[in-house]
PDB file of N, CA, C and O in Angstrom:
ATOM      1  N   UNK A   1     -35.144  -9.907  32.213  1.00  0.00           N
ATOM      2  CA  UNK A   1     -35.438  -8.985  31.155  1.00  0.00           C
ATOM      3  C   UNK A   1     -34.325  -7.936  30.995  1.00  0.00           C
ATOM      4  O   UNK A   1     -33.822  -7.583  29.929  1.00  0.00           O
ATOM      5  N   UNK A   2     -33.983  -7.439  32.385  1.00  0.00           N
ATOM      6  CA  UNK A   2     -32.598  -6.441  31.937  1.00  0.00           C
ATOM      7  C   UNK A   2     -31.692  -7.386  31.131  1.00  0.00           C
ATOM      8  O   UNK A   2     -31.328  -7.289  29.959  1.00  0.00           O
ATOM      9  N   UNK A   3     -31.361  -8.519  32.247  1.00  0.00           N
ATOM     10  CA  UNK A   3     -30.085  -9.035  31.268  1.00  0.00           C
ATOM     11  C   UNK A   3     -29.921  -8.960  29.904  1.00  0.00           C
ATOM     12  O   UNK A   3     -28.832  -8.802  29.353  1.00  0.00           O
ATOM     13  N   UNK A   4     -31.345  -9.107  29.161  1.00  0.00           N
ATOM     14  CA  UNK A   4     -31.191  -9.707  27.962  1.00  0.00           C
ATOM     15  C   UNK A   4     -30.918  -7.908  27.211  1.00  0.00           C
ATOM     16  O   UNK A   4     -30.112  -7.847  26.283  1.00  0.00           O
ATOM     17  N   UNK A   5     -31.441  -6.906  27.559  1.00  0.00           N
ATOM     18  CA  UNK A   5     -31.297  -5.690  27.329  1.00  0.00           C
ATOM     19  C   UNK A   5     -29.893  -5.188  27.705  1.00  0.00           C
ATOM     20  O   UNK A   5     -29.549  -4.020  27.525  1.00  0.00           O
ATOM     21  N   UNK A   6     -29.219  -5.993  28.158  1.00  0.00           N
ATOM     22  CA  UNK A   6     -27.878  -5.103  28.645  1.00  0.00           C
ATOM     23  C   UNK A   6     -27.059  -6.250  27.580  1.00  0.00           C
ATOM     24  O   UNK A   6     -26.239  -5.792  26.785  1.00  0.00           O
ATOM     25  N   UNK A   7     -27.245  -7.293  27.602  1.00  0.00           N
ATOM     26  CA  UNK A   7     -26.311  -8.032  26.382  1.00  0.00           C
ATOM     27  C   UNK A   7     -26.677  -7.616  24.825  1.00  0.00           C
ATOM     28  O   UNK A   7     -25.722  -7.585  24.049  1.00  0.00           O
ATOM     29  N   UNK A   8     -28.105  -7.264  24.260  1.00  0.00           N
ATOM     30  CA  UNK A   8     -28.015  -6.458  23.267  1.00  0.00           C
ATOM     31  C   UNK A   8     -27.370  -5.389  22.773  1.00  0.00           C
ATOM     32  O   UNK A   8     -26.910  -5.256  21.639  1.00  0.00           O
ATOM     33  N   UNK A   9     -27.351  -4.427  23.918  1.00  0.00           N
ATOM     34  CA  UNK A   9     -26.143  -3.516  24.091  1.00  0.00           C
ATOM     35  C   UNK A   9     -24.955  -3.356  24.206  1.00  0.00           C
ATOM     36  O   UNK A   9     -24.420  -2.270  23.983  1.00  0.00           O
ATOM     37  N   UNK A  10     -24.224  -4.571  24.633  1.00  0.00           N
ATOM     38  CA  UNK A  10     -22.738  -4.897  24.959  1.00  0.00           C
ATOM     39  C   UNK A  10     -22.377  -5.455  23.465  1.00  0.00           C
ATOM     40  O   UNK A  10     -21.246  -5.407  22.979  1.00  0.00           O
ATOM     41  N   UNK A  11     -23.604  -6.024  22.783  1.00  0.00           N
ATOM     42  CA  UNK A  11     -23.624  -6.929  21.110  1.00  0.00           C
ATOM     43  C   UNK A  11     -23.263  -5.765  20.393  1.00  0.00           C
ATOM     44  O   UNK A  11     -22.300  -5.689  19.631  1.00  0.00           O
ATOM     45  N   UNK A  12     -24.329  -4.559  20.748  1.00  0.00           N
ATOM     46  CA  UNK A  12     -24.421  -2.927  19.572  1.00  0.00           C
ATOM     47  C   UNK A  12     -23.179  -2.510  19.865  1.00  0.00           C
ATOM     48  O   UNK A  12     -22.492  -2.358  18.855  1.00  0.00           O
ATOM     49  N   UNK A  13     -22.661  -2.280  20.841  1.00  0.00           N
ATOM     50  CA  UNK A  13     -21.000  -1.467  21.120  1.00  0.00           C
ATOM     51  C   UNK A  13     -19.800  -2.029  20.222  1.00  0.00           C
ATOM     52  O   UNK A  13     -19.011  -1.402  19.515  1.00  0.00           O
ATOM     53  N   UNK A  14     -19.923  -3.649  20.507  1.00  0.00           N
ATOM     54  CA  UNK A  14     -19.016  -4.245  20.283  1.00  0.00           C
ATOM     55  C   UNK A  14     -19.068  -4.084  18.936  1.00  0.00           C
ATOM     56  O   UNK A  14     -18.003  -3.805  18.386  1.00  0.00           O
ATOM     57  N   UNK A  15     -20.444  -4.236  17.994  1.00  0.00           N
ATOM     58  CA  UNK A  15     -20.269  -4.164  16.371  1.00  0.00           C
ATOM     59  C   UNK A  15     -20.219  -2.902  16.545  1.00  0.00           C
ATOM     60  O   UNK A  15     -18.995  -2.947  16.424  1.00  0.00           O
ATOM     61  N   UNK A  16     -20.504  -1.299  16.799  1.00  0.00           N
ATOM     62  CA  UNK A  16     -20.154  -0.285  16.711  1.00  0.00           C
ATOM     63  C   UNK A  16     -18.581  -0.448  16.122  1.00  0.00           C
ATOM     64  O   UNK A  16     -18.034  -0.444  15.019  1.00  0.00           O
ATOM     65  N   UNK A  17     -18.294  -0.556  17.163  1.00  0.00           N
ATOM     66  CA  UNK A  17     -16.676  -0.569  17.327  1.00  0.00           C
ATOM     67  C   UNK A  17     -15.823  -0.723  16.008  1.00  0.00           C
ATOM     68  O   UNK A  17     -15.329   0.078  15.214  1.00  0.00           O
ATOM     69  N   UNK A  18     -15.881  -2.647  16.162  1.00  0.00           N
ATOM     70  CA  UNK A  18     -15.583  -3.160  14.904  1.00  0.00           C
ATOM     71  C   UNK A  18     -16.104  -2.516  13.727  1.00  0.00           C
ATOM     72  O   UNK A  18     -15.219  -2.702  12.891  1.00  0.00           O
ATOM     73  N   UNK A  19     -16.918  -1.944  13.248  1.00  0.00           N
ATOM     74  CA  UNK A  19     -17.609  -1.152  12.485  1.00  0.00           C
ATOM     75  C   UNK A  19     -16.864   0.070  11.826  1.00  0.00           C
ATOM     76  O   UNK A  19     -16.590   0.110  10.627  1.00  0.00           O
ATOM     77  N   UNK A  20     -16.537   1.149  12.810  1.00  0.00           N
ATOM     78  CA  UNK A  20     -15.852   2.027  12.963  1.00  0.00           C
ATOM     79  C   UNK A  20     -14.221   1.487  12.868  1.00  0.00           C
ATOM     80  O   UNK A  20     -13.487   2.164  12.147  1.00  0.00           O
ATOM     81  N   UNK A  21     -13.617   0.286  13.572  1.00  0.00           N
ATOM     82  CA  UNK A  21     -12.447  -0.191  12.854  1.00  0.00           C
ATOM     83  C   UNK A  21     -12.227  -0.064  11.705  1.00  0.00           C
ATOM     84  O   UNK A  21     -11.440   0.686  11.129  1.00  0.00           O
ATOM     85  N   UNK A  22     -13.199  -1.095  11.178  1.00  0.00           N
ATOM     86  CA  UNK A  22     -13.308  -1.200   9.190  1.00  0.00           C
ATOM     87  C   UNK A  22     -13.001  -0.148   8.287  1.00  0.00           C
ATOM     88  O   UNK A  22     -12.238  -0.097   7.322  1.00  0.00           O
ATOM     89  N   UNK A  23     -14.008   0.946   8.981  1.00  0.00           N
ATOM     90  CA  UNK A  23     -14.156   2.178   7.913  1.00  0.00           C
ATOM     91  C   UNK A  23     -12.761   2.860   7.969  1.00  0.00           C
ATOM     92  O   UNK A  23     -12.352   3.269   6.883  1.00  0.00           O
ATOM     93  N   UNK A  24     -11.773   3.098   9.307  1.00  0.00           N
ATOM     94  CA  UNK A  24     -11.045   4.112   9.401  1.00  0.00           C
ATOM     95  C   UNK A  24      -9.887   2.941   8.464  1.00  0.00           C
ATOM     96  O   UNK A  24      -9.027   3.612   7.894  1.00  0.00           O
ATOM     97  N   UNK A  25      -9.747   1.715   8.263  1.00  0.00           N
ATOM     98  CA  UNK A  25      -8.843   1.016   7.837  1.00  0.00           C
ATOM     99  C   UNK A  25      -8.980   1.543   6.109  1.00  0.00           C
ATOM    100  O   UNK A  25      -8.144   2.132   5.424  1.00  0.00           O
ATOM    101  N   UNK A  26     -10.216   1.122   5.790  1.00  0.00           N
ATOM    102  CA  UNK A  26      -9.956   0.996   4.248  1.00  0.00           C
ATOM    103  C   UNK A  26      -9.952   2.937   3.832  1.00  0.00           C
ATOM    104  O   UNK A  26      -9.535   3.231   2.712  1.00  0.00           O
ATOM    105  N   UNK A  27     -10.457   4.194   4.849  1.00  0.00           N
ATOM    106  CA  UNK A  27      -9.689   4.990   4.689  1.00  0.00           C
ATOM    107  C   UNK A  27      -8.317   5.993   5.130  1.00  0.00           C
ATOM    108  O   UNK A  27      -7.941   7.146   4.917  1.00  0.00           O
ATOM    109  N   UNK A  28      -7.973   5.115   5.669  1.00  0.00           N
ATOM    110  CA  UNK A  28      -6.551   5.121   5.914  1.00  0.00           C
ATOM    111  C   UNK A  28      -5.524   5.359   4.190  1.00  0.00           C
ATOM    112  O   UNK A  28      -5.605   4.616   3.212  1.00  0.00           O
ATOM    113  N   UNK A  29      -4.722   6.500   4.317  1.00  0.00           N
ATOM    114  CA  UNK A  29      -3.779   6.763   3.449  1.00  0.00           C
ATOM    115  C   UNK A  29      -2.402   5.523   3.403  1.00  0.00           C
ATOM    116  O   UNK A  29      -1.616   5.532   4.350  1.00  0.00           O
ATOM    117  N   UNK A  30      -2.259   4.794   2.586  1.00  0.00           N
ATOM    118  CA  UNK A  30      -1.239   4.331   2.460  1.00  0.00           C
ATOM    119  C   UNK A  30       0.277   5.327   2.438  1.00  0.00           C
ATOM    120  O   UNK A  30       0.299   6.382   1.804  1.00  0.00           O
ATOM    121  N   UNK A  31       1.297   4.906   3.088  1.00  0.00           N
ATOM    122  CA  UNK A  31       2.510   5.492   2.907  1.00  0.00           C
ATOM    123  C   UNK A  31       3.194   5.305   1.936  1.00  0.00           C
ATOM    124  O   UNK A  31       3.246   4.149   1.517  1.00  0.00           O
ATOM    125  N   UNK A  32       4.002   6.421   1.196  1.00  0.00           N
ATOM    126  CA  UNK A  32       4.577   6.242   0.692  1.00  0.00           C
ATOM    127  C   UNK A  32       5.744   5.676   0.674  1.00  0.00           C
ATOM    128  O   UNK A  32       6.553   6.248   1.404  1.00  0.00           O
ATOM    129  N   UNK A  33       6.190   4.657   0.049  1.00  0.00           N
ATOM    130  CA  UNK A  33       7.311   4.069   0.449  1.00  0.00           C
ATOM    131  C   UNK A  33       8.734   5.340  -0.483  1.00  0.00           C
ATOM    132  O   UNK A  33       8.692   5.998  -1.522  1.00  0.00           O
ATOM    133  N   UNK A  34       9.971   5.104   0.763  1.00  0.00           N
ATOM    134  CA  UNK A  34      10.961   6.115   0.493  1.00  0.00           C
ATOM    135  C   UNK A  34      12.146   4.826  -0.538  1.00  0.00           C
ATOM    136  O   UNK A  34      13.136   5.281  -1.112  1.00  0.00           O
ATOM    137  N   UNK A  35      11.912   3.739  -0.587  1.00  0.00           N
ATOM    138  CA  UNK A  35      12.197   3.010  -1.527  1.00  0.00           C
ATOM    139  C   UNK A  35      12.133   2.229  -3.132  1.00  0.00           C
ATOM    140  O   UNK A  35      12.829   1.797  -4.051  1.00  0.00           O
ATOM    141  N   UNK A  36      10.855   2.412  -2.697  1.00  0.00           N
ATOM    142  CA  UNK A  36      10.150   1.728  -4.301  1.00  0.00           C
ATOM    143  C   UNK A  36       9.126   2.806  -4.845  1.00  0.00           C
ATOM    144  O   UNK A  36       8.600   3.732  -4.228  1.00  0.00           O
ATOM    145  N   UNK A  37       9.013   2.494  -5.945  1.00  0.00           N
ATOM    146  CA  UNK A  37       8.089   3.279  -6.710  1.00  0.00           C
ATOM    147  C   UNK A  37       7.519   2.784  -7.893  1.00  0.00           C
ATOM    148  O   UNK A  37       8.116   2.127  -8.745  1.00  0.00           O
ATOM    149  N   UNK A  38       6.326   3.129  -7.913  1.00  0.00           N
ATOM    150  CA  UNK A  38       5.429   2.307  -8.855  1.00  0.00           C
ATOM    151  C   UNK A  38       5.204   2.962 -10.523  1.00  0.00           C
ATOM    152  O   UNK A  38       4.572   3.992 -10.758  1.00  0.00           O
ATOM    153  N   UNK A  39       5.911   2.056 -11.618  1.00  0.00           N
ATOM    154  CA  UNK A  39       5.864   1.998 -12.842  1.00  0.00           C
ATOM    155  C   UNK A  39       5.556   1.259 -13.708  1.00  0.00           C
ATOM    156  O   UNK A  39       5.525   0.071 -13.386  1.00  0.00           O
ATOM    157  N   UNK A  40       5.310   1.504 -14.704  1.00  0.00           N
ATOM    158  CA  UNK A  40       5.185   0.697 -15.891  1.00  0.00           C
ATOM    159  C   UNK A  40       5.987   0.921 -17.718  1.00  0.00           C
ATOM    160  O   UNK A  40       5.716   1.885 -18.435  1.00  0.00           O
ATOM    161  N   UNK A  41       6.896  -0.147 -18.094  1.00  0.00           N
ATOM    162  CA  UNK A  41       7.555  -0.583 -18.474  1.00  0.00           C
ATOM    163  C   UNK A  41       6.922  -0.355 -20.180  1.00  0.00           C
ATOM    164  O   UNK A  41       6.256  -1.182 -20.803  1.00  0.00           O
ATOM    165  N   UNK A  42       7.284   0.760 -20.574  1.00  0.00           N
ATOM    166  CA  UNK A  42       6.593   0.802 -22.526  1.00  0.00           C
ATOM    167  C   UNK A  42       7.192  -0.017 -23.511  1.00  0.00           C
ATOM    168  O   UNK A  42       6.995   0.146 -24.715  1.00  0.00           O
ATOM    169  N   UNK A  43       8.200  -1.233 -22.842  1.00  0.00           N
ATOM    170  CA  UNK A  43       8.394  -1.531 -23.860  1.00  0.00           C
ATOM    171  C   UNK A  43       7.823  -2.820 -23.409  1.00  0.00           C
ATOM    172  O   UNK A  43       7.259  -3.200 -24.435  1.00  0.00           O
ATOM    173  N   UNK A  44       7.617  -3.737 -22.501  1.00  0.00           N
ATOM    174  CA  UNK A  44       7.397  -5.000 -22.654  1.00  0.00           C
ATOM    175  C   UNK A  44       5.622  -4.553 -21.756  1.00  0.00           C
ATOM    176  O   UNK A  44       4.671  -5.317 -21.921  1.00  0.00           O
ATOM    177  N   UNK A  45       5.531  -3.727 -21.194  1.00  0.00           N
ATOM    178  CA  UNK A  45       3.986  -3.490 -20.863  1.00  0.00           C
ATOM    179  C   UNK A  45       3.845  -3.799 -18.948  1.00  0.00           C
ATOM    180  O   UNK A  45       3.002  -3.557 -18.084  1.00  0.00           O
ATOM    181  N   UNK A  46       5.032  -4.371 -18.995  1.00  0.00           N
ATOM    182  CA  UNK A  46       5.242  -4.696 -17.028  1.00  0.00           C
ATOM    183  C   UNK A  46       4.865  -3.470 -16.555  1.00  0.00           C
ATOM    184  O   UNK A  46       5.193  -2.343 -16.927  1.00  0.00           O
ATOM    185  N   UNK A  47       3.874  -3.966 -15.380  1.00  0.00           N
ATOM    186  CA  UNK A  47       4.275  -2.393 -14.221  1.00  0.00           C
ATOM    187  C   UNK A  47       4.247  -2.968 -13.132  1.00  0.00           C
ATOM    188  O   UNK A  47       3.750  -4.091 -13.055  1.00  0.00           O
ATOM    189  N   UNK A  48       4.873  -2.211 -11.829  1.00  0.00           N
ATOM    190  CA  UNK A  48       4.678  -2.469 -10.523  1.00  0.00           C
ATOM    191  C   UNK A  48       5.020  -1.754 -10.119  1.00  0.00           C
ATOM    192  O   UNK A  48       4.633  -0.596 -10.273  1.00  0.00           O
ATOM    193  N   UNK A  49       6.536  -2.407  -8.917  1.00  0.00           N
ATOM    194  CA  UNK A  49       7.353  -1.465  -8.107  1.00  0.00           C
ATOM    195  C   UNK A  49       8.588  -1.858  -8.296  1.00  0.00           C
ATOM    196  O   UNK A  49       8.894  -3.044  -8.169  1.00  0.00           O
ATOM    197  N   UNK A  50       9.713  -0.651  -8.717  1.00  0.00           N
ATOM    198  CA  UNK A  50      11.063  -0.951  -8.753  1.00  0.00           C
ATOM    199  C   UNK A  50      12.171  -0.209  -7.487  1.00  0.00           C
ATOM    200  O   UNK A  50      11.695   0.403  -6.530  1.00  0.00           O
ATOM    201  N   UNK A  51      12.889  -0.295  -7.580  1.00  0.00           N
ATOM    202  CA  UNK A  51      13.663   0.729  -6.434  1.00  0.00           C
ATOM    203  C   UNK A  51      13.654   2.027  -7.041  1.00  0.00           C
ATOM    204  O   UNK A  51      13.609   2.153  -8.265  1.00  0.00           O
ATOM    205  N   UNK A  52      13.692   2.925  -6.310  1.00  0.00           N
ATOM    206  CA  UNK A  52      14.058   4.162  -6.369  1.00  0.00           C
ATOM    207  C   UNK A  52      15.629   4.592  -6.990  1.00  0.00           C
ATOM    208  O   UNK A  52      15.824   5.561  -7.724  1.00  0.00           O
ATOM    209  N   UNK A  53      16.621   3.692  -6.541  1.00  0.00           N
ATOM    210  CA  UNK A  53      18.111   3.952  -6.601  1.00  0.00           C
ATOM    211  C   UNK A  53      18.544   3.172  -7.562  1.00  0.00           C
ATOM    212  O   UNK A  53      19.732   3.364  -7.822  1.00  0.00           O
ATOM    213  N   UNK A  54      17.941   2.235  -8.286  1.00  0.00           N
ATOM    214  CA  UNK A  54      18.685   0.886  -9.504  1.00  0.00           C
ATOM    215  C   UNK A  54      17.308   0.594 -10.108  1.00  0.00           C
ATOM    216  O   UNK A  54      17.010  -0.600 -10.072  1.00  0.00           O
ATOM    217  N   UNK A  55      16.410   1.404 -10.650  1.00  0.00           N
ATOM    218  CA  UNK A  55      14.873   0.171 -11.259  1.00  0.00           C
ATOM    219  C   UNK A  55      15.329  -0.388 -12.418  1.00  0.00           C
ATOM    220  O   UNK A  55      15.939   0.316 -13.222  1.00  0.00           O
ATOM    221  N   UNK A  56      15.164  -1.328 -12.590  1.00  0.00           N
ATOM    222  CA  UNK A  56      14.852  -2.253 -13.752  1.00  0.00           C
ATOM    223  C   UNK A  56      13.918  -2.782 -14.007  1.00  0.00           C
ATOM    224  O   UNK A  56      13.391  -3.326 -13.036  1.00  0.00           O
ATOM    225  N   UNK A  57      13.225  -2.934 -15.290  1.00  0.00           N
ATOM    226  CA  UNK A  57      11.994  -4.155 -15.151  1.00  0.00           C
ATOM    227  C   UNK A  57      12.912  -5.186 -14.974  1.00  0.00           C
ATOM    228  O   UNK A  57      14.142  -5.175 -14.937  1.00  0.00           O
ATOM    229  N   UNK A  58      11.923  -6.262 -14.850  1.00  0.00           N
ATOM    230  CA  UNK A  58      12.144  -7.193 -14.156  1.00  0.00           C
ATOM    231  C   UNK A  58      12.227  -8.551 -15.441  1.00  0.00           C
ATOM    232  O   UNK A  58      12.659  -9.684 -15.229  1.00  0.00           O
ATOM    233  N   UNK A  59      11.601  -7.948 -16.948  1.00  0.00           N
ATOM    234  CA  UNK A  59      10.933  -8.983 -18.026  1.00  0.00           C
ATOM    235  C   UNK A  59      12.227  -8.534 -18.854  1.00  0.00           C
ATOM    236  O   UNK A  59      12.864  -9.483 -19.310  1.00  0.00           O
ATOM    237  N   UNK A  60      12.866  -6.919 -19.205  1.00  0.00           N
ATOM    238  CA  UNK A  60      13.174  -7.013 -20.399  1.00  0.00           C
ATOM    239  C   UNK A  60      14.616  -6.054 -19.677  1.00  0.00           C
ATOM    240  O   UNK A  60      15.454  -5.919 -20.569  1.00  0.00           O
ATOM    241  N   UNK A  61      14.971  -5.552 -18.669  1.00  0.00           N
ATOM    242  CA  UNK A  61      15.827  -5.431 -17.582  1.00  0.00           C
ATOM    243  C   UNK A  61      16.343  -3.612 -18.465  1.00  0.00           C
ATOM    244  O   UNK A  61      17.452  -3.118 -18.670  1.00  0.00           O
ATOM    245  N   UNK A  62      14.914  -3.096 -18.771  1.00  0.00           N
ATOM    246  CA  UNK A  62      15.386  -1.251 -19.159  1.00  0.00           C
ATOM    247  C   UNK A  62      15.188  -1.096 -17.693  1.00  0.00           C
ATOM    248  O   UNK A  62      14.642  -1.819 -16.859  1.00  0.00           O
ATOM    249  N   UNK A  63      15.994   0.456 -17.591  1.00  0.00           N
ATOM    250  CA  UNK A  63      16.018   1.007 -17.124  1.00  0.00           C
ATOM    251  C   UNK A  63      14.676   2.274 -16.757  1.00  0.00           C
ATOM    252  O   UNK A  63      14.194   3.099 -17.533  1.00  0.00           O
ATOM    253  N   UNK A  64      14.340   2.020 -15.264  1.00  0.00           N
ATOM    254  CA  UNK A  64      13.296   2.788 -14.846  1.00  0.00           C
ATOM    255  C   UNK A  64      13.360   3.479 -13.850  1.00  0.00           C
ATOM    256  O   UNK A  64      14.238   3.429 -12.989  1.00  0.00           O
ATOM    257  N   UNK A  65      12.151   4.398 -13.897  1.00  0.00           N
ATOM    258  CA  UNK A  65      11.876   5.228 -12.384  1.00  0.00           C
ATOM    259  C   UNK A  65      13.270   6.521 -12.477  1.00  0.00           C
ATOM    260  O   UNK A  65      13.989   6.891 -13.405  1.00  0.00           O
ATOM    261  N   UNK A  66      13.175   6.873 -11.172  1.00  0.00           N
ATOM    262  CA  UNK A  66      14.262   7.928 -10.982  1.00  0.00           C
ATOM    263  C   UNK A  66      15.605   7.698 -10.924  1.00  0.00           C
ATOM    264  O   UNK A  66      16.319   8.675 -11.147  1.00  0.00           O
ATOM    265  N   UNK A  67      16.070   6.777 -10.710  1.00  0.00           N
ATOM    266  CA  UNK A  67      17.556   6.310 -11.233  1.00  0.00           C
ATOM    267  C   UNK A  67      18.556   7.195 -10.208  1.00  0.00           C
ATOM    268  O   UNK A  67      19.659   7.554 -10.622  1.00  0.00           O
ATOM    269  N   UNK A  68      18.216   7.445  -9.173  1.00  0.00           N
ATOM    270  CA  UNK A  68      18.644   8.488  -7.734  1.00  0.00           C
ATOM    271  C   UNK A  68      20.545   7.511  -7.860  1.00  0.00           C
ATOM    272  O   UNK A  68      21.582   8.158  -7.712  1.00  0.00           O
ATOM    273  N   UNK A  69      20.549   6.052  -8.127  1.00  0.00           N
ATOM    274  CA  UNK A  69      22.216   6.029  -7.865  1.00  0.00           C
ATOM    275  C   UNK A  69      22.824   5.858  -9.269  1.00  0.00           C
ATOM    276  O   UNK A  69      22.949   4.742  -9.774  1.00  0.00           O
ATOM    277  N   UNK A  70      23.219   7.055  -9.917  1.00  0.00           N
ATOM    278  CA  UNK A  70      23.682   7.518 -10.682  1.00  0.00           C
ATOM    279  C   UNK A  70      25.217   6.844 -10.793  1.00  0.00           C
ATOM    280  O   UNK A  70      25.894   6.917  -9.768  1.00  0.00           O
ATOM    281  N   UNK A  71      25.803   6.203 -11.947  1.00  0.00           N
ATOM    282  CA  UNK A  71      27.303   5.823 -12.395  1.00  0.00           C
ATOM    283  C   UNK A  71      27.863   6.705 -12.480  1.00  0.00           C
ATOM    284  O   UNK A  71      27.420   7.637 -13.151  1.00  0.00           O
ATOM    285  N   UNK A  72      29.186   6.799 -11.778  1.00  0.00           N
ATOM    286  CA  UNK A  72      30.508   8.007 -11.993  1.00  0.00           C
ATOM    287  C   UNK A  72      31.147   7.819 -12.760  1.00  0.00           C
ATOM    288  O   UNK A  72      31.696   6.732 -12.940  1.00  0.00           O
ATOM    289  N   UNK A  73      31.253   8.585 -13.298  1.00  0.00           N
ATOM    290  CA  UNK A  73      32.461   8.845 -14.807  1.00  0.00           C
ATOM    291  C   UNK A  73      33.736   8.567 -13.917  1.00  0.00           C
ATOM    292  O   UNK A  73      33.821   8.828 -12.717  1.00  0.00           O
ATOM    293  N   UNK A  74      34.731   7.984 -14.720  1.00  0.00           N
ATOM    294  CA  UNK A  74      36.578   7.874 -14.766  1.00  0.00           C
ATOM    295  C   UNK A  74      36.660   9.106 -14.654  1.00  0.00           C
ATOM    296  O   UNK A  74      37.763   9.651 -14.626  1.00  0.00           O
TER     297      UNK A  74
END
């Protein structure tokens, strides 16, 4: 009779656990990535993620996002 009372309990911990895994996962903050950044494209309607330093869409190849590597003038 214990046994079966001490494996119910070792069953409740273990889904505790896993339980408490789940929740802290789906609220967990995603990072921001220091590379890409997420847009969408007004002229052909694309969005996603482009680089930070060169975006382009990817459908109609404008120019997006922050454009951080800038062309030097002559």
């Amino acid at each position: 009779m214990m046994m079966r009372y001490a494996l119910i309990a070792v069953a409740a911990v273990a889904g505790l656990v896993m339980l408490v895994g789940i929740v802290r996962r789906l609220l967990r903050r995603r990072a921001v990535s220091r590379l890409f950044q997420p847009v969408s494209c007004v002229d052909c309607g694309w969005s996603g993620q482009v680089s930070r330093y060169a975006g382009r869409c990817p459908q109609c190849n404008r120019l997006l996002g922050e454009q951080k590597a800038q062309r030097r003038s002559p």
